[in-house]
N, C-alpha and C positions, 0 to 999 in steps of 0.2 A: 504493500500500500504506500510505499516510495509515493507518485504523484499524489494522492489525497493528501498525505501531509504537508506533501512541498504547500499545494493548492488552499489546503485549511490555513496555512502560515499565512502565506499571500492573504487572503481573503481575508482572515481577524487583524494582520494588518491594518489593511484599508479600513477595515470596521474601526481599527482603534481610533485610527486619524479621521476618519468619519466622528466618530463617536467624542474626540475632543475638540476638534472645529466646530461642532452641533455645541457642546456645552460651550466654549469660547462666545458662540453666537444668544445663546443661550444666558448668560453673565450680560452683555451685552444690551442685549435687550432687557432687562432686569432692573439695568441701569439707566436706561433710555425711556423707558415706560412708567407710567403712574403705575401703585399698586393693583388697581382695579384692572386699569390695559394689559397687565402682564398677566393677571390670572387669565383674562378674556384670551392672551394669546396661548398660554400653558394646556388649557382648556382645548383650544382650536388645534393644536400643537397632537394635542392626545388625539382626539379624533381623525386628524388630517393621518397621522402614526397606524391607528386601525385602519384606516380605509388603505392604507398601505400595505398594512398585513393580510387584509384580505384580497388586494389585490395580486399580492403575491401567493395567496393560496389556490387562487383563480385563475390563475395565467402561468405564472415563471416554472413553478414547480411541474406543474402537470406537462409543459411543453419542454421545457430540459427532460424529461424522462426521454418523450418520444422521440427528441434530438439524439439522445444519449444512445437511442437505440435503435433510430433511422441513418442510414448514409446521406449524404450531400446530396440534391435533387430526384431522391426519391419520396413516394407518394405519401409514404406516413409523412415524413419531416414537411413534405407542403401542405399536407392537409391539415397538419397540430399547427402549424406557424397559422394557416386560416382561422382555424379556429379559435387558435386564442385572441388574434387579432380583433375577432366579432364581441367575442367574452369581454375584452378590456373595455371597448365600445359601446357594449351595454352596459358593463356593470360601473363606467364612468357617470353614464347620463341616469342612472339611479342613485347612483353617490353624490351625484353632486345636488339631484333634488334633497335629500335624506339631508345633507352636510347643511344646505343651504337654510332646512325647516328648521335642523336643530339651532343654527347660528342665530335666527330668529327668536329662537327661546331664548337662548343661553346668554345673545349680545345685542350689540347696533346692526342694523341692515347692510353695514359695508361689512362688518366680522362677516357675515352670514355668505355673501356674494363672492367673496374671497376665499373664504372655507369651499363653498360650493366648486369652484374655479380649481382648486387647489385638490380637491377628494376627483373631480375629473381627471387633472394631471394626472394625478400620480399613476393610476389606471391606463390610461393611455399610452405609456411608456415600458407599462410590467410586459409586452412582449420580448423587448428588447433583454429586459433582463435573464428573463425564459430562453432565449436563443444564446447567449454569450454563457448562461450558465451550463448548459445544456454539449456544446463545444468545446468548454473545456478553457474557455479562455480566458482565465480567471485575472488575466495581466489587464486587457483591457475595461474587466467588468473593475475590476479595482479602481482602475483610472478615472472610467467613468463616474463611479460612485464616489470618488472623493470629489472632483471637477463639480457637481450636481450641485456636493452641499457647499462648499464654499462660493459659490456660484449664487446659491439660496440666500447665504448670509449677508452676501454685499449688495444683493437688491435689498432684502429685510432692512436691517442699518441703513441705508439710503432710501427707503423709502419711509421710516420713522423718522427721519433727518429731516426729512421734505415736509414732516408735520403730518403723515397719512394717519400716525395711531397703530395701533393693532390691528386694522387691515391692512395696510400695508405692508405689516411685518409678515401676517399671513401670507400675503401676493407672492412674498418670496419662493415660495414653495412652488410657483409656476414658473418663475422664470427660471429656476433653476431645473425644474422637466425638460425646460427647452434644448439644453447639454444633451440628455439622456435621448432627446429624440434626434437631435442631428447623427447619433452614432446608430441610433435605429435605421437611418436612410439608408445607409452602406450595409448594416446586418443583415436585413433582411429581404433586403431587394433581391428580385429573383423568384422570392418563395409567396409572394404580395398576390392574390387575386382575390375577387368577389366572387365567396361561396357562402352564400346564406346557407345554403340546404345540408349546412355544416352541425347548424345548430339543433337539428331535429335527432343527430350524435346521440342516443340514451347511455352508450359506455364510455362516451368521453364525459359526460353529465355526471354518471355515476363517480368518478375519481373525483373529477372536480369538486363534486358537492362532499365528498369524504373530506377533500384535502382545506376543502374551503370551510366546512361547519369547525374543524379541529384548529385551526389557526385565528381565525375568529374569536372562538374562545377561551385562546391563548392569549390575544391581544386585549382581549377584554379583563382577564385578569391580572394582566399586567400590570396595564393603566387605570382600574378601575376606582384604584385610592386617592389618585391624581383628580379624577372626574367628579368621584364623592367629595372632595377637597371643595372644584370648583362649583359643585351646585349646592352645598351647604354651608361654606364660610369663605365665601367667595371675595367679600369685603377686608377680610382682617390680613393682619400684616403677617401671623401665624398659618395660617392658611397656606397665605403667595410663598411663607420661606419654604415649608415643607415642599414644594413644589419644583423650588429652585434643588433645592440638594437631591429630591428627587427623582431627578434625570438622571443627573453624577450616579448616581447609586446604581442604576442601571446598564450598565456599561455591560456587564455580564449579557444581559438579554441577546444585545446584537453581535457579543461572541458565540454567542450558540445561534443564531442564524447563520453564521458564516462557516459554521460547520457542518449546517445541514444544507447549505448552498451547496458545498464543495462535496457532502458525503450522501446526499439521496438518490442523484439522478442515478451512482454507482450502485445505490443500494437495491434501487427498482429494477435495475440491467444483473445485476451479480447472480454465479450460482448460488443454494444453498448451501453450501459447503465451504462457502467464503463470506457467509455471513459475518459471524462472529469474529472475523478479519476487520470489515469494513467496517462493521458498528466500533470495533476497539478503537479506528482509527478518527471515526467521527465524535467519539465520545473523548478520545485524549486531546484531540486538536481543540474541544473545549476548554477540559480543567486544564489544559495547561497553562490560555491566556486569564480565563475566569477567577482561579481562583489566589493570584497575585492580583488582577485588580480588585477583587473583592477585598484583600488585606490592606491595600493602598488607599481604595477611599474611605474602610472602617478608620484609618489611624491618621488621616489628614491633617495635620495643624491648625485650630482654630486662624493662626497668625495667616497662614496660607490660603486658606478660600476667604476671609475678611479681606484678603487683597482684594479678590474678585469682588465680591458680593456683598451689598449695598449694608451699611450697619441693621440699619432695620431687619435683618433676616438673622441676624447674628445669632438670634433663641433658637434656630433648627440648626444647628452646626452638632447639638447631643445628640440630635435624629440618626447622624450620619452612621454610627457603627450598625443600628439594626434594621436601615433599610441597604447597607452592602451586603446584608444577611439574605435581607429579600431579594435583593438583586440576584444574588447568585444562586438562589434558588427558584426564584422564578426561571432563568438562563437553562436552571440543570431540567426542571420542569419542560422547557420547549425542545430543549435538544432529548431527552426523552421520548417524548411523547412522537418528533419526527421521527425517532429510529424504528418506535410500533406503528408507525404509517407505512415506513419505507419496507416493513417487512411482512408487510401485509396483515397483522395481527388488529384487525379493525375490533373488536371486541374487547380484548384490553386497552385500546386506543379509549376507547369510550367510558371504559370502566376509571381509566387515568383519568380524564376530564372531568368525569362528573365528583369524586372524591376532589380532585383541586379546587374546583369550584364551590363546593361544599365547606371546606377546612379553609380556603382562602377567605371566602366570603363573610365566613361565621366569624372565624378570627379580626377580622377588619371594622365586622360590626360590635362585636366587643369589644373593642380596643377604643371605638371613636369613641361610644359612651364613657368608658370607663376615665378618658383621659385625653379627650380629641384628639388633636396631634399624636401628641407622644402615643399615647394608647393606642391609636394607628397605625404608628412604626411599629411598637412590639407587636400587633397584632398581625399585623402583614406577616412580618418575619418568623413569626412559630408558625404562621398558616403556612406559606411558603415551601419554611421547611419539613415539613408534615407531610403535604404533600407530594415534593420531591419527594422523600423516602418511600412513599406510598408507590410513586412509578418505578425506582429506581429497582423494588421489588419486580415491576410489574414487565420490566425487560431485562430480569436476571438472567432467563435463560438464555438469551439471546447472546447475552453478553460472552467473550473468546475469557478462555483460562488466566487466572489472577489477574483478573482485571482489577476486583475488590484491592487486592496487594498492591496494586499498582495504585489508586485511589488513595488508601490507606498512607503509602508512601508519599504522593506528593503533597496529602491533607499536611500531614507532620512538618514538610518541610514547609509549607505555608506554614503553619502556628509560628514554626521558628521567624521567617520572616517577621512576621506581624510581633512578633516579640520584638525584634530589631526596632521596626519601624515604630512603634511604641516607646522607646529607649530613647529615639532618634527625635522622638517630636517638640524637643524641647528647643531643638535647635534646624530651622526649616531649611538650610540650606543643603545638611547633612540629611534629614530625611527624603528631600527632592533626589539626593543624588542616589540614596537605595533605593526608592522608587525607581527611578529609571533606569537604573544596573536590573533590580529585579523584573519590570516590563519588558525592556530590551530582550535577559537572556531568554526571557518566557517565548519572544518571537523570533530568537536565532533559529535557523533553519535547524532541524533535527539531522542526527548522522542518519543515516539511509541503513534501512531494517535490513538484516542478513536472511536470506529468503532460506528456504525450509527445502531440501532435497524432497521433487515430486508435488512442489508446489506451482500451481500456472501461474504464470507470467502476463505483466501487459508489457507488451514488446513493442517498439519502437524503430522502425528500423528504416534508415534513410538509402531509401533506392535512386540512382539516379534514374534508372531506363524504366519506363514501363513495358512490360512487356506486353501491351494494347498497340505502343505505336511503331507505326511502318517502320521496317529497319533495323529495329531492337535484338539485340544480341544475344548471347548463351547467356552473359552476365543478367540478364531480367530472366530470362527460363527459369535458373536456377532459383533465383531469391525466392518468386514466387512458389514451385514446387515445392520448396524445404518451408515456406513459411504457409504455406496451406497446410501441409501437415502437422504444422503446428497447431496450426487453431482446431486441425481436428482432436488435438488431444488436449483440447480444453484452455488454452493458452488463448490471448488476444493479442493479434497482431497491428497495427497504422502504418503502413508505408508511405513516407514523404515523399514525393517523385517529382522529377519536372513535366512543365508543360509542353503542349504540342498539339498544334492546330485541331481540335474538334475531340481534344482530351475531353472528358467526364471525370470528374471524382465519386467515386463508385466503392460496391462493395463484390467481389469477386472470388470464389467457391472462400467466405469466411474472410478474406481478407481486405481490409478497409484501403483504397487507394486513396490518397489526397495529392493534388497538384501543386506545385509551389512556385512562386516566382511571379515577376510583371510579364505584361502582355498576353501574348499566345504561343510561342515558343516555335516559332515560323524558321530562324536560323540557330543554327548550332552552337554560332557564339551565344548569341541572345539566350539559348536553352541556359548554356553553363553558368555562365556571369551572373543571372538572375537567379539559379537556384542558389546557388554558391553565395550570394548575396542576402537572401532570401531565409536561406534555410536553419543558422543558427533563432533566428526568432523565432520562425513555423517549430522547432521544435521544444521550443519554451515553452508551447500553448499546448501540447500534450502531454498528459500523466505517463508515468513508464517507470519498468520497475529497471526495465532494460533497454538500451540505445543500442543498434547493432551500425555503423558504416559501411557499407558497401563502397569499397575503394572504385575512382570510375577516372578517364582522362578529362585531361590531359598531364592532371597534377596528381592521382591516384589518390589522395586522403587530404583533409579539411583538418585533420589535428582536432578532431570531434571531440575526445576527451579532457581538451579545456575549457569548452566552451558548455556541455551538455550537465553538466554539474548532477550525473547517475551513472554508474556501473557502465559502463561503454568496451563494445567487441566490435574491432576490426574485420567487414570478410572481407579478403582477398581476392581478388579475382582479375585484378590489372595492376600491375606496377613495373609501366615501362614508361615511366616520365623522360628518362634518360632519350629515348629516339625521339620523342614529341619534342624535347627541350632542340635538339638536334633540327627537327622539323623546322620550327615558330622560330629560332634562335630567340628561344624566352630560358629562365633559368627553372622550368617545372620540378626539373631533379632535386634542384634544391630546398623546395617546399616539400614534395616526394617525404627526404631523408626526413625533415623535421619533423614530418607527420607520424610518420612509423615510429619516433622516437618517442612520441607524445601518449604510442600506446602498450599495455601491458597485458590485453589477453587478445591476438589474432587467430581468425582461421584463415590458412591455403589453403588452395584448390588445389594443391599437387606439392610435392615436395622439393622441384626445383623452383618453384615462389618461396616455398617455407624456410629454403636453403639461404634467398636473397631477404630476405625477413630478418634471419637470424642473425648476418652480418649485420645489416643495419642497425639492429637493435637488441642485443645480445641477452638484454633482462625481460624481454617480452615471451610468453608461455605462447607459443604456435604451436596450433593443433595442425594438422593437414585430413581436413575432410573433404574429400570429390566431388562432384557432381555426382548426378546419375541419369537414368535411360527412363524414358517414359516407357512405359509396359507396351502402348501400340505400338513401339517399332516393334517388338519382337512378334506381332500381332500381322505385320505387312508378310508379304510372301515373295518370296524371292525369285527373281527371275536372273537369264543372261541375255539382258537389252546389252546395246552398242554404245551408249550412251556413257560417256563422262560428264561428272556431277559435281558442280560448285553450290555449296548454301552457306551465307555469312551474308556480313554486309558489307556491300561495293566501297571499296576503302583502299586504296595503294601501300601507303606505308605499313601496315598491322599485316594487311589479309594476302600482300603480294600478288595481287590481282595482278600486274604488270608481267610478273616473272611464267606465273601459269600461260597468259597469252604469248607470251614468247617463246614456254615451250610446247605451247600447242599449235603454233605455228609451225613449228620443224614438224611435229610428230603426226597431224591429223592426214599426212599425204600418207599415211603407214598405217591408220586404221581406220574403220567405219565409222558410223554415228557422228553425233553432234556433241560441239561442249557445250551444255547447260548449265547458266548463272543463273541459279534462284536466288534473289534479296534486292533492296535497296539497299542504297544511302548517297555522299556526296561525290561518291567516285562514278555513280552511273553515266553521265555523258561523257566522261574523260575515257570509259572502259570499251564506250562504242566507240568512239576516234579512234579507241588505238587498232581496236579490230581491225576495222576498215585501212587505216595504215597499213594494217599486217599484212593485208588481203585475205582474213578469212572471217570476215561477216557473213557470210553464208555460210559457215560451220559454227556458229555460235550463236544457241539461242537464249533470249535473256526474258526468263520465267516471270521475274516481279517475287513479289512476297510470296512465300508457299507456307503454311504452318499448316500442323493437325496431321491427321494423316495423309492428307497430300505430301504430308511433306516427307512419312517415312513410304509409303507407295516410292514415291519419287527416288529415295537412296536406296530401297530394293530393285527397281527396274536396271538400276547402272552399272556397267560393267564394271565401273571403280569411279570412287568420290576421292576427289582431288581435296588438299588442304595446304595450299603452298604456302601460309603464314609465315615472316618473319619473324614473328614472335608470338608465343600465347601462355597462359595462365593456368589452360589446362588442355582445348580442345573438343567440345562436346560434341560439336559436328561429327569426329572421327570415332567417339564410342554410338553415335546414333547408327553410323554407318554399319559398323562391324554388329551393331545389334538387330540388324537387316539381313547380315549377311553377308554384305559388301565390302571387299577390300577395299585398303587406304592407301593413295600416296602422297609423304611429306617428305618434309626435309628434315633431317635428323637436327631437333633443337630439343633443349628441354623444355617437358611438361609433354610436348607429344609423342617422345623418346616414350614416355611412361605407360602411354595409351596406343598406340601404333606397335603390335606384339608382329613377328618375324613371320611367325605363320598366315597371317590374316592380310599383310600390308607390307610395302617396303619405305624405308626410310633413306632418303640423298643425300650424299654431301651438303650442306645449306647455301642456298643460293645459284647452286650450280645449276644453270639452266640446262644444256643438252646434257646433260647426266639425267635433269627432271625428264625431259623428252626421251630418253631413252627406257627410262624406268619405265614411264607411262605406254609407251610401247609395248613392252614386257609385260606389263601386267592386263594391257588389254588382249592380249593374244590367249592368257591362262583366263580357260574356263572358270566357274564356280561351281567347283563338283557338289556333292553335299558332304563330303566330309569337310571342306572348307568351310562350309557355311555353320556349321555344326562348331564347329571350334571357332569362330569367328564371333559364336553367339554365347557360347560358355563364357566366354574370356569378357563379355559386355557384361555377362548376366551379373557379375559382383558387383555392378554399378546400382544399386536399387537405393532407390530415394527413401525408401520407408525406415531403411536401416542406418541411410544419411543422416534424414532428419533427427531423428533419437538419438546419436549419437552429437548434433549440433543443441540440441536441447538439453540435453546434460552439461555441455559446456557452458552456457546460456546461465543453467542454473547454479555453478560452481562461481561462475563468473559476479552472479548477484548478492551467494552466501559468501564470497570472501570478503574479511574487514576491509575498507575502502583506508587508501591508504596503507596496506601492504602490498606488497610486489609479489605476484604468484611464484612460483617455481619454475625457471626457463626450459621448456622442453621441447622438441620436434616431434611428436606423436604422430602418425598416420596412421591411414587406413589400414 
């Protein structure tokens, strides 16, 4: 659960700095406002807050699920983004009748129109948050939401300045919507249409009305002391103080929203069986920030909020220890009762609300008689905490092993704090600074969990090629193959890829594709530069417990492991910067070396990669695992056509397209058939010039793309599949062949030294052209008896991806359980 924590950090973050900007503006206004206008705005303040909560029970949550659990322009993710769109829209122009009647009661006619205004807003905007939370994007939902409220406070403050009063200060709460909706314009466009007949949905109704009755009157009990405040002592100066510390004290609340931001949509998508994973991690990313500020505003210095807060209010500064009691129990209250929503236990969800409301309520009314204020605080805070315990029971089970211990544990080390901070308060400079030493460490990113042998993984794995687009190479066959198998064994995969002209980002047999980069990826530069540009952010925004790199040209590796800040594996499958550097007269090689340097667990594809690995970087653990053979070649049937067969991508420097036409130039007056070039890429007009050069454009026919079983039919028909590479990483073309049937002819380099066996194929001098024409000669004249083909298929048959993959998933997972920060064991393993 690596991401959710990263993502709960972030997110209580923002909350925090949300959560002290809101009181900064809060102080603010306190002090800017007559007694009366403050209560009328506290008041407005609470309700505009509910209509918040319910808008986020109406919209965000229920549409991050569907996000969570639809691909990018598929029909759930457009049809949840409809839907909630319609929802917010409705349930704005009810809110803002409802806001607008009560502001009527409660206040002046401008309170009421501004509330009204303001309970729209907020509504109108909850898609947005539903889509950013729901993606994963927890960077920009952050940014957002702090931009929103600082945004709010400086119209508020500026429009009190102007003389508006408490509506005014109210207003602020729209223009600061207006942030939230200009990043709506970019989110959701795309997924935007007019579908009423969304709303006649009875099972998207049903969630919604569970998610929406449960946060409702969550918010309700929140604020409900704040509300009874302002409708029965709404005049006195006791009243407005309670009021003002009041919010402070609740800081906790919107820690524990930002943990079920970050931990439900996972919690509605997760197996069973990683339950109790996902609630530990939703439930620690609360007490960890909650209950240091719970210690921090119990032990505040009188000398320290007097700064802030007007003398007058100076009588509720006693309040403060037993409504940070409430607070954090209300907080542990909501983050509760989301993790029995999130796991479907609707019965105990309800059974939790109705005892909360019962003990909360009861307590608040004994408390106001007994002692107004004060008796309010301590009544809140034993109902509170009452309650809590009451749920905390009520999702034991759910809860992952020592959780209690783990509770138990940081409870003790808060006391100690709050002992300190107590110590400290005599003197405010020294309490502010363990305050912030102890905030801070609460929101230091956590060291990253040591993952559990045979536990799945969210993997993350940065592919450059898709293997959707024209051209694309063995290096995307692979990825995908070994990462399909992965999610078949329970594991979840993202591959970051770049773009290209009439890409989709899709979901494909389990694995999620996302495009990355500006524009439409029309040229090759343009592809590299923008992903390369691109992709350390794109991978910011997704959870992972595992980062995999796919090394790709012209530079073979990004030095991923300083920038992905998780458990990070190198695969291997190109690392020949050295001729591209040679090519571009650029210095690739030398980003190349730094990268490989940068990393400590790689796989090759073969053991002449793993050999140039291990020079490079002598402390880095290389495994060397293969490719493998899709089961349909061995599936084609073998024939003996005439036919010599190229399949790669039209490329000069890598694929040696030049050198094969030169020696099929000598050699095709000496046998039958045609040389066929199946593939794209950017060498295809330069490949037919050169034919036509050669004079044998009429022996040379150029296929275009062939995949599937065209494409093993195609290297079964051939007397022999050519491979005249330069260089390569492993070869897969040549074990597809031989898994055919079909002899190989290369040139003796490594990697296809490895896969090119004596019996099945011959290997040339490298580069030697009429040595290649002579070989190919010789090998077109030998039949394909069947005992060739027989041994040509044994010797492929150990290429099987099922036994790849598992064997790449153990590494995966060794790679995640080692302590970060030690260096594996450097070894050369192979197959």
């Amino acid at each position: 659960m690596t991401g959710l924590h990263r993502a709960g950090a972030l997110v209580t973050a923002a909350a925090g700095l949300v959560g002290v900007t809101g009181y900064v503006g809060t102080l603010l206004l306190a002090n800017l406002l007559t007694p009366a206008q403050f209560v009328d705005y506290s008041a407005a303040q609470s309700l505009v807050t509910t209509a918040g909560v319910a808008a986020a029970a109406l919209v965000p949550l229920p549409l991050a699920r569907a996000v969570r659990a639809g691909p990018a322009g598929s029909v759930v993710r457009r049809d949840s983004t409809g839907f909630a769109v319609l929802v917010a829209l409705l349930g704005g122009a009810v809110t803002a009748v409802a806001l607008t009647g009560l502001g009527l009661v409660l206040s002046t006619p401008g309170v009421a129109v501004a509330l009204g205004a303001a309970g729209f807003a907020v509504f109108a905007i909850s898609p947005v948050w539903g889509r950013l939370q729901g993606e994963a994007r927890f960077g920009r939902y952050a940014a957002a939401s702090v931009a929103e409220v600082v945004v709010r406070l400086v119209a508020s403050v500026a429009a009190v300045a102007l003389g508006l009063g408490s509506a005014g200060a109210v207003g602020g709460f729209v223009v600061g919507a207006v942030v939230v909706a200009w990043t709506g314009v970019t989110t959701l466009r795309g997924d935007l249409a007019w579908r009423p007949g969304l709303l006649r949905d009875r099972t998207r109704w049903r969630e919604t009305g569970v998610l929406a009755s449960a946060q409702l009157t969550l918010s309700a009990l929140v604020g409900c002391d704040v509300v009874l405040v302002a409708a029965v002592d709404a005049d006195s100066t006791a009243g407005a103080g309670y009021q003002a510390v009041a919010v402070m004290a609740k800081g906790p609340v919107y820690v524990a929203a930002s943990a079920a931001l970050a931990g439900f949509p996972l919690l509605r998508n997760t197996a069973p069986e990683r339950t109790p994973e996902v609630v530990g991690a939703m439930l620690g990313s609360f007490t960890r920030l909650a209950l240091p500020i719970t210690a921090v505003v119990a032990t505040v210095p009188p000398s320290a909020v007097s700064a802030v807060l007007p003398d007058r209010y100076a009588g509720a500064l006693g309040l403060l220890p037993w409504l940070a009691v409430a607070g954090f129990s209300f907080g542990a209250i909501s983050a509760l009762v989301m993790v029995l929503l999130g796991v479907g236990a609707h019965a105990r969800c309800r059974a939790a609300l109705a005892v909360a409301t019962a003990v909360v309520t009861g307590g608040m009314c004994v408390g106001w008689y007994a002692a107004a204020t004060t008796g309010l605080a301590v009544g809140v805070a034993f109902g509170a905490s009452l309650a809590a315990l009451v749920c905390a029971v009520l999702v034991h089970r759910f809860l992952p092993a020592r959780a209690l211990r783990a509770f138990a544990r940081a409870a003790v080390l808060v006391a100690g704090l709050t002992v300190v901070l107590l110590v400290a308060r005599s003197s405010t400079p020294a309490w502010l600074c363990i305050a912030v030493v102890a905030v801070s460490a609460a929101l230091w990113p956590r060291r990253e969990p040591r993952g559990r042998p045979g536990a799945s993984l969210d993997i993350l794995h940065l592919g450059f090629e898709d293997p959707d687009m024209p051209g694309a190479g063995g290096g995307s066959l692979r990825t995908h193959e070994i990462d399909r198998r992965l999610v078949a064994a329970g594991h979840r995969v993202t591959v970051l890829t770049t773009r290209f002209p009439g890409c989709r980002d899709r979901v494909q047999d389990g694995v999620r594709y996302v495009h990355v980069g500006p524009g439409r990826g029309r040229t090759l530069v343009g592809r590299v530069l923008g992903y390369a540009a691109a992709l350390p952010f794109a991978a910011r925004r997704h959870a992972a417990d595992l980062v995999v790199e796919d090394f790709f040209a012209p530079f073979s590796t990004m030095g991923a492991p300083l920038w992905t800040g998780r458990p990070t594996v190198g695969v291997v499958q190109w690392l020949n910067a050295r001729d591209k550097a040679r090519q571009y007269h650029l210095p690739f090689h030398l980003v190349e070396r730094f990268g490989v340097r940068r990393h400590r667990r790689l796989v090759a594809v073969s053991r002449g990669v793993a050999d140039r690995l291990t020079a490079l970087n002598p402390r880095a653990h290389v495994e060397v695992i293969g490719n493998g053979v899709d089961p349909r070649a061995f599936a084609a049937t073998p024939s003996d056509g005439a036919d010599v067969v190229y399949i790669g991508r039209l490329e000069f420097m890598q694929k040696g397209l030049d050198l094969l036409l030169g020696a099929w130039s000598s050699a095709c007056a000496h046998v039958t058939g045609t040389l066929v070039v199946a593939g794209t890429g950017p060498g295809g007009r330069r490949l037919r010039d050169l034919a036509d050069d050669l004079g044998i454009a009429d022996r040379v026919r150029f296929a275009g793309w062939v995949t599937g079983q065209a494409k093993y039919d195609l290297l079964a028909r051939a007397r022999l599949v050519a491979v005249p590479s330069r260089f390569e990483t492993f070869g897969i073309v040549a074990v597809e062949a031989l898994a055919t049937g079909t002899p190989v002819l290369a040139f003796d380099i490594p990697c296809l030294r490895e896969v090119v066996p004596a019996h099945s194929g011959e290997l040339v001098t490298p580069f030697d052209v009429p040595a290649y024409a002579e070989a190919l000669i010789r090998l077109h004249r030998t039949p394909k008896t069947g005992d060739r083909v027989r041994r040509a298929r044994s010797f492929a048959a150990a290429y099987d991806w099922d036994a790849l993959a598992r064997r790449q998933a153990d590494f995966y997972r060794r790679a995640v359980r080692e302590r970060p920060g030690t260096d594996p064991v450097p070894t050369g393993r192979s197959t």
